[in-house]
N, C-alpha and C positions, 0 to 999 in steps of 0.2 A: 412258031416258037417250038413245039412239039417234035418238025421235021430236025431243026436245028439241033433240041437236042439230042434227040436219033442219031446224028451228024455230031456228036460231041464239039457242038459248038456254043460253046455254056455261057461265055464273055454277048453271042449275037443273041440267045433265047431270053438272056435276063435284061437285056437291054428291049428286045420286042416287048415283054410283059409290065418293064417299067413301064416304059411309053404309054400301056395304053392303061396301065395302074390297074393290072389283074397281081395285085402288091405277094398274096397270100403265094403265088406260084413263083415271084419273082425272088419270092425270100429262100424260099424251097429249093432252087435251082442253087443261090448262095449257098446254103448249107450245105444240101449233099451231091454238087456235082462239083462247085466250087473250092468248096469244103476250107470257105472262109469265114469264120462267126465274128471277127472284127468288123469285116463289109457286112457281114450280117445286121449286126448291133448298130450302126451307123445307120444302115437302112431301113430299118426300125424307129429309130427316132426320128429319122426323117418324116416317115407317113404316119408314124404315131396310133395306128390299128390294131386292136386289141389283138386281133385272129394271128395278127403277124408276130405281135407280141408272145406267143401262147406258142406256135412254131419257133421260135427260137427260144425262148425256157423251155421248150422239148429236147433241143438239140443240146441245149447247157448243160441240162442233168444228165443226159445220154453221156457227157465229157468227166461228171463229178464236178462241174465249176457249179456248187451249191448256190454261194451266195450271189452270183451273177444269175444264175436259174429262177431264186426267189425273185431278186429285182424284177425280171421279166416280167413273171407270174403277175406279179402284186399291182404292173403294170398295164397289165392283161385283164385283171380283176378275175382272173381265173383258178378255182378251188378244182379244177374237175381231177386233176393230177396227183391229188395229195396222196394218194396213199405212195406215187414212185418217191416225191420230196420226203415222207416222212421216212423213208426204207433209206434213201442216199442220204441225207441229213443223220439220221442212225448211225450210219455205218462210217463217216467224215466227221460225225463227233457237230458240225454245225447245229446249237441248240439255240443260241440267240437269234441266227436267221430264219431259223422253224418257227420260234416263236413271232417273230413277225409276218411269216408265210401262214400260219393257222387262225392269227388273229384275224387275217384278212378273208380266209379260205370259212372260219366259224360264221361270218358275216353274212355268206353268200348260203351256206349249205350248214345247217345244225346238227348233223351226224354226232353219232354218241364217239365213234373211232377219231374224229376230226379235235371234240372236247376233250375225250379223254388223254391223248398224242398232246397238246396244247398245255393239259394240269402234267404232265410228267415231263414237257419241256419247261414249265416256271418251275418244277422240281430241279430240273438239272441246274439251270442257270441261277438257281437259288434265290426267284424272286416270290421270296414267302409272300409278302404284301399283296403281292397279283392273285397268288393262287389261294389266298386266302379268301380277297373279295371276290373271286373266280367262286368258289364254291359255297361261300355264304348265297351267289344270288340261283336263280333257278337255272337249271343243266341236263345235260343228257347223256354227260361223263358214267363212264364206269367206276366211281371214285372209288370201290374196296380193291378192285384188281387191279388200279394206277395205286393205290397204299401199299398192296403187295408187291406191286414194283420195285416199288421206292425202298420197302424194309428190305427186299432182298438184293438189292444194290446197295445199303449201307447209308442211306440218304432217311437217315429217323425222324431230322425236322420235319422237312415235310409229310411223313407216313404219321407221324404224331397230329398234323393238322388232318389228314384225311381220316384216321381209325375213329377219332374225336367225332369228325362230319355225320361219319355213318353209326356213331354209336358203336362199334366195335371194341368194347372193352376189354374181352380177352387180349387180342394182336395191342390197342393202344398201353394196355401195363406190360407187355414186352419190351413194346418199342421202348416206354417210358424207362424200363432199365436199361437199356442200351445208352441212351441217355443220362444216365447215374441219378436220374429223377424217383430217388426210391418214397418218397413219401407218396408223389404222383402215380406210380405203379400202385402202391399198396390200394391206391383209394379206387384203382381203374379197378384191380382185381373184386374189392367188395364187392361192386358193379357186376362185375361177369360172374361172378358167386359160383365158379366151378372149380371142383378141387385141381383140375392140371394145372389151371392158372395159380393157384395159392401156392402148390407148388413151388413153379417156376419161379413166381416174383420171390418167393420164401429165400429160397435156396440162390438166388442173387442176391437179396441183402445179408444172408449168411457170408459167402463169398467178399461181399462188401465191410464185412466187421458192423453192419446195421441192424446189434440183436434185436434192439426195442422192438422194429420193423419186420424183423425175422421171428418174433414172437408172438407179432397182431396175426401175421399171415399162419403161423405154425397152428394156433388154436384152434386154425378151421379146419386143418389136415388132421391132428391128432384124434379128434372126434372119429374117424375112419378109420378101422379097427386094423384094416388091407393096405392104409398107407403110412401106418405108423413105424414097422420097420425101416423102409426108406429115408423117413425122415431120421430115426436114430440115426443111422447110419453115416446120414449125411455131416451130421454135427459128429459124430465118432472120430470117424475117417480125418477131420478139419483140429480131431485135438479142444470141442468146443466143448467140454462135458459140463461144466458148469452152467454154461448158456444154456443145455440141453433141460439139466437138472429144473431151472428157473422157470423153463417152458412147460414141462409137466407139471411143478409144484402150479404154474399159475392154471392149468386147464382140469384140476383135482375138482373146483367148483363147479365145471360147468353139467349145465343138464345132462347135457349128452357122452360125460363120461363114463368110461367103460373099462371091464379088468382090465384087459390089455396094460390101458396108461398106470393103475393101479399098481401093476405086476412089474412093467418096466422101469417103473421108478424105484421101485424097491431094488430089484436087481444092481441099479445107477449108484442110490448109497450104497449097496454092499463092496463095488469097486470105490468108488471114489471118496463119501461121505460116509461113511459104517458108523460116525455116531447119531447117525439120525435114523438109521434103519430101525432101530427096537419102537422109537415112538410112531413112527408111519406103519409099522404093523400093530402095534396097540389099537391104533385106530382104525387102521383100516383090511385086520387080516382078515374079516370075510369077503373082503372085494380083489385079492388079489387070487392069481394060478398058485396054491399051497406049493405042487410039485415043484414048478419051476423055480420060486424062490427059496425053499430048500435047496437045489443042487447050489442057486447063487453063494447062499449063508455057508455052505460048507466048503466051497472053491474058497472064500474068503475067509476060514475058519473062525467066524460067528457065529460061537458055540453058545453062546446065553439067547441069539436069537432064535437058533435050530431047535434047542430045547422050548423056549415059547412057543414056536409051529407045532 
């Protein structure tokens, strides 16, 4: 068979190898001397041999014929390939036939690459229900960097079911505003209890007209004497002054207020509210910067309050 095909006599060597059903050489000669995967496929199903099976889904994805490659594979019972199916399956967009070449491929080999590839193909083909009882049970998925995937393709359902998995509160109340879930954010960010997050969710429900929301999150920031300009700012800039106003007057009680909020509230009435400025320094002019609210009282010529300073 060997000399024959030396002698490119491809039609006589696959005929000797049939005959004497050295199948794996015979399939071989098919594909790349032949270089017919129709005759291939037929003779495949004829002897029905995993190894034969496993050379021709070699030959299939070499083509890009994905879902003919899977078939093969799945009828090979062979996982050893996945990383080339999951790279051609990528690149051809095939995620339904991934998903059933991984489920069959996690079976054989529990690679954390294999789980992980498998939760971000029920991400694409948007089968929440799989990928949820997918990672409720035990795994060996990379489930934060398939949630990072998924947030940064745009796909927040599922990154919402993954940030959730691993506890990741920060990333789950971003996703959650993406989402327009601002009540859900607001409680994710509690959770993660760091000011970038209170921030970001803040300044999304601002964006969203959700002051109640934008108020729970604001109390945590204004306490932070370094992030309290940004936050004016952001309501300034938005035209929100009255919301802005509400959110100081409500954060006056808290323990951890400081001049700063004192000081910029007063400044706030002297533009926008000037008749409440005299009583908010009655009460509170030793907690506020004297200088700064002077230059305010007098930009606004609030002469009865400049003379009480």
């Amino acid at each position: 068979a060997n000399i024959a095909i030396g002698n490119s006599l491809y039609e006589e060597a696959f005929a000797i190898f049939k005959k004497f059903e050295v199948n794996t050489s015979a399939i071989q000669v098919l594909i790349e001397h032949i270089t017919n995967l129709d005759r291939a496929y037929e003779f495949a199903e004829r002897c029905n041999e995993s190894a034969v099976w496993s050379q021709l889904a070699k030959a299939q994805l070499q083509q890009s014929l994905v879902k003919e490659a899977i078939d093969s594979y799945i009828k090979a019972d062979d996982p050893t390939a996945y990383m080339d199916v999951v790279e051609t399956a990528h690149r051809t967009g095939q995620w339904e036939d991934l998903v059933r070449y991984l489920t069959m491929a996690r079976k054989k080999a529990r690679e954390s690459f294999v789980e992980s590839e498998l939760i971000y193909a029920f991400a694409k083909t948007n089968r929440l229900a799989d990928l949820e009882e997918f990672i409720a049970a035990p795994n060996h998925a990379d489930i934060q960097k398939i949630g990072d995937r998924c947030f940064d393709d745009g796909m927040y359902e599922p990154a919402k079911l993954l940030y959730n998995n691993v506890s990741n509160f920060a990333r789950l109340a971003i996703t959650l505003v993406h989402l327009k879930e601002y009540n859900g954010a607001v409680e994710s960010a509690r959770k993660a209890n760091s000011t970038r997050t209170w921030k970001e969710v803040c300044f999304a429900c601002v964006n969203a007209e959700q002051f109640r929301l934008a108020q729970n999150c604001g109390l945590h920031i204004v306490v932070h004497a370094d992030e309290l300009e940004d936050l004016i700012n952001y309501y300034q800039d938005r035209g929100y002054f009255d919301e802005l106003i509400n959110l100081l007057e409500a954060a006056l009680g808290l323990e951890r207020a400081h001049m700063g909020m004192f000081t910029e509230l007063a400044i706030l009435y002297s533009k926008y509210r000037p008749e409440k400025m005299r009583e908010h320094l009655e009460l509170f002019w030793s907690r506020v910067n004297i200088p700064k609210v002077l230059r305010a009282a007098e930009q606004a010529h609030l002469w009865s309050e400049l003379v009480f300073l």
